[in-house]
C-alpha positions in Angstrom: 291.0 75.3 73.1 289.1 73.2 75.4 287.9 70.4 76.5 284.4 69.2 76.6 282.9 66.5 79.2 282.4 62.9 77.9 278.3 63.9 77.2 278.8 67.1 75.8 278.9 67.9 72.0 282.6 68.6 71.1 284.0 70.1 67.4 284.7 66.5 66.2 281.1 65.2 67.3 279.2 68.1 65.4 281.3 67.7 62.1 280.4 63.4 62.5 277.1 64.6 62.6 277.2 66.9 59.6 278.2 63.8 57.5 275.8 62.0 59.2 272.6 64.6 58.0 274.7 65.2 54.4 276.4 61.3 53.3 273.4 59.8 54.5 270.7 61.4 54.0 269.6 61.8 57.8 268.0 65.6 57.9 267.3 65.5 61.4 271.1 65.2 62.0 271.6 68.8 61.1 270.5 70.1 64.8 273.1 68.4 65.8 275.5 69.9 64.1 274.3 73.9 63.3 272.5 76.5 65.2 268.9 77.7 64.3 270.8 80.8 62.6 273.7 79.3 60.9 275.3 80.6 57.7 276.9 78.1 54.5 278.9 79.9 51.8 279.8 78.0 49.0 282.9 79.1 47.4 283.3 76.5 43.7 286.3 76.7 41.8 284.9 74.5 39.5 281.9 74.4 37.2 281.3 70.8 37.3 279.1 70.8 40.3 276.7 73.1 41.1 275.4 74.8 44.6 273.9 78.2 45.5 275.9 80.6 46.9 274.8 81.2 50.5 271.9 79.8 52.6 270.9 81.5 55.9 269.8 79.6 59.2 269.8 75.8 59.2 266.3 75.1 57.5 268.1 76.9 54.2 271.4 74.5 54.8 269.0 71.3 55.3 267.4 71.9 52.2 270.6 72.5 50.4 273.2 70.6 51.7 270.9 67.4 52.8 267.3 67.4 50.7 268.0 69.0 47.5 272.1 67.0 47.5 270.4 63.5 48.5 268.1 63.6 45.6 271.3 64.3 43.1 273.5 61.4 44.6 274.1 58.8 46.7 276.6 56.3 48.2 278.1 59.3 49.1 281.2 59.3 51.6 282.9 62.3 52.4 286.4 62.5 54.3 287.7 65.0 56.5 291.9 64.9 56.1 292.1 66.4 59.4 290.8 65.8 63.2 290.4 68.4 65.6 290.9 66.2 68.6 288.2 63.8 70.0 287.4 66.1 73.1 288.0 69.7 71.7 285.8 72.1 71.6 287.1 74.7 69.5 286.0 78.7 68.0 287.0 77.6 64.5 288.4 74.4 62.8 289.5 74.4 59.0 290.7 71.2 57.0 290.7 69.7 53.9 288.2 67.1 52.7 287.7 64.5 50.1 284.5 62.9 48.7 283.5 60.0 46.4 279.8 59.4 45.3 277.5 58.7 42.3 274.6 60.4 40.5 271.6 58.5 40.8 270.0 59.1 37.9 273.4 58.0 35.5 274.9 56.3 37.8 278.5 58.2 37.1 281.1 58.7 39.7 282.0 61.7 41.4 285.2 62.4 43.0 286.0 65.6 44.7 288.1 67.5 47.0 288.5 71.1 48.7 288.4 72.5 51.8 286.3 73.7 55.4 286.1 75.9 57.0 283.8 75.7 60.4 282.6 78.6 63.3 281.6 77.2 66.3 279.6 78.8 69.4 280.7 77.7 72.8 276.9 77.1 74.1 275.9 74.5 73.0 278.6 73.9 71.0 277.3 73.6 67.6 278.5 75.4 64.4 277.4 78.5 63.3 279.3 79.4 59.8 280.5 76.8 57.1 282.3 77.9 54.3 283.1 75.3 51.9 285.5 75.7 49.3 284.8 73.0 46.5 288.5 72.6 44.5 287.9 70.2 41.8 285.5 67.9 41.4 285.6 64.8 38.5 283.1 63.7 36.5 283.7 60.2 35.7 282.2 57.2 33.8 279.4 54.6 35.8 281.6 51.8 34.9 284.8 53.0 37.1 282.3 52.5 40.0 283.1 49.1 41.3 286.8 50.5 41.3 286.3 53.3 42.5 284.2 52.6 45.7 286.2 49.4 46.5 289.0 51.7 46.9 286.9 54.5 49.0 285.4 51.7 51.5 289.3 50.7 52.5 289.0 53.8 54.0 289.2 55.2 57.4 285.6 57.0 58.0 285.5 59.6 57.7 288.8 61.0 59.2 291.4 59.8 57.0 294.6 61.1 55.4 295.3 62.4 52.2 298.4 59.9 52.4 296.7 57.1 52.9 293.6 58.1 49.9 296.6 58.9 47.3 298.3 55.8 47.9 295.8 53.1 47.6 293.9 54.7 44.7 293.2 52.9 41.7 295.1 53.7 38.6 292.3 55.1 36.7 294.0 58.2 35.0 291.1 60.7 35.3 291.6 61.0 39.0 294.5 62.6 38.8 293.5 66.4 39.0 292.1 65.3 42.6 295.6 63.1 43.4 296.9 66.1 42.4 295.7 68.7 44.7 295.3 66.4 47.7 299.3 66.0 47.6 300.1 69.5 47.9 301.2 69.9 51.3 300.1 66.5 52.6 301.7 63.7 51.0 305.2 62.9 51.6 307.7 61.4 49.0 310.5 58.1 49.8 312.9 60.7 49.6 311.4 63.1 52.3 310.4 66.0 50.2 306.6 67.1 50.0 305.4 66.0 46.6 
């Protein structure tokens, strides 16, 4: 691993500004974050969300993961449940992720979860593969938006913990496929054992 200067890109400054281009809708954030001829393999374990495939060079993962996704949803805030380290600049960087966000047209909630996994050239240091791995992802009713939200706004963005997002959720049963997976490994019970 290294270490980059204070006014260099490092790992954790190009994944901020892939949330920056995807949760808020900022396209010109992507060549900040992936070279010209960056790669994005979607890998869905679920059918309630839908994405293609692959998309070659980062024009292709604009239009998917930033055009094409911004006019589906919004208020859209995705959390990475690990950090790499503020100054490292790393070959490749996996972690899990959370997100919360609504469909604009119906205004129903979305709650999902799953995992990256991120190539990174040295010069400059920007990524150059994503694979993201989409686990589960809810479907959920407009009215548990007020709920939902003032839960995901407590948050830590957008490095949190899955900890910290399974303890403060709000009772509202259907999330608890997502609760579900993001203990695995990660949440800790009183008695010491990993739930």
């Amino acid at each position: 691993m290294s270490i980059a200067s204070a006014s260099s890109p490092t790992t954790a400054s190009v994944m901020r500004n892939y949330l920056h281009a995807k949760d808020e809708n900022r396209p010109f954030f992507m060549t900040r974050a992936f070279a010209s001829d960056a790669s994005l393999k979607m890998t869905l374990r679920t059918a309630a969300i839908a994405f293609p495939p692959h998309a070659h060079g980062r024009e292709a993962i604009t239009e998917t993961l930033v055009r094409t996704f911004g006019q589906t949803y919004e208020n859209v805030y995705t959390f990475y449940l690990d950090h790499p380290g503020e100054q490292a600049l790393l070959e490749d960087y996996a972690c899990d992720w959370f997100v919360a966000m609504n469909e604009k047209a119906s205004g129903r909630v979305r709650i999902g979860c799953g995992r990256y996994d991120w190539t990174f050239q040295r010069e400059p240091h920007l990524a150059t593969s994503l694979v993201i791995t989409i686990e589960t992802m809810l479907d959920l009713p407009a009215d548990t938006g007020p709920s939902v939200f003032g839960w995901i706004t407590t948050l830590p963005y957008p490095w949190t913990d899955a900890e910290r997002v399974v303890q403060t959720a709000p009772p509202i049963e259907a999330l608890a496929p997502v609760m579900q997976w993001l203990r695995r490994g990660h949440v800790t019970d009183p008695l010491g054992s990993t739930a």
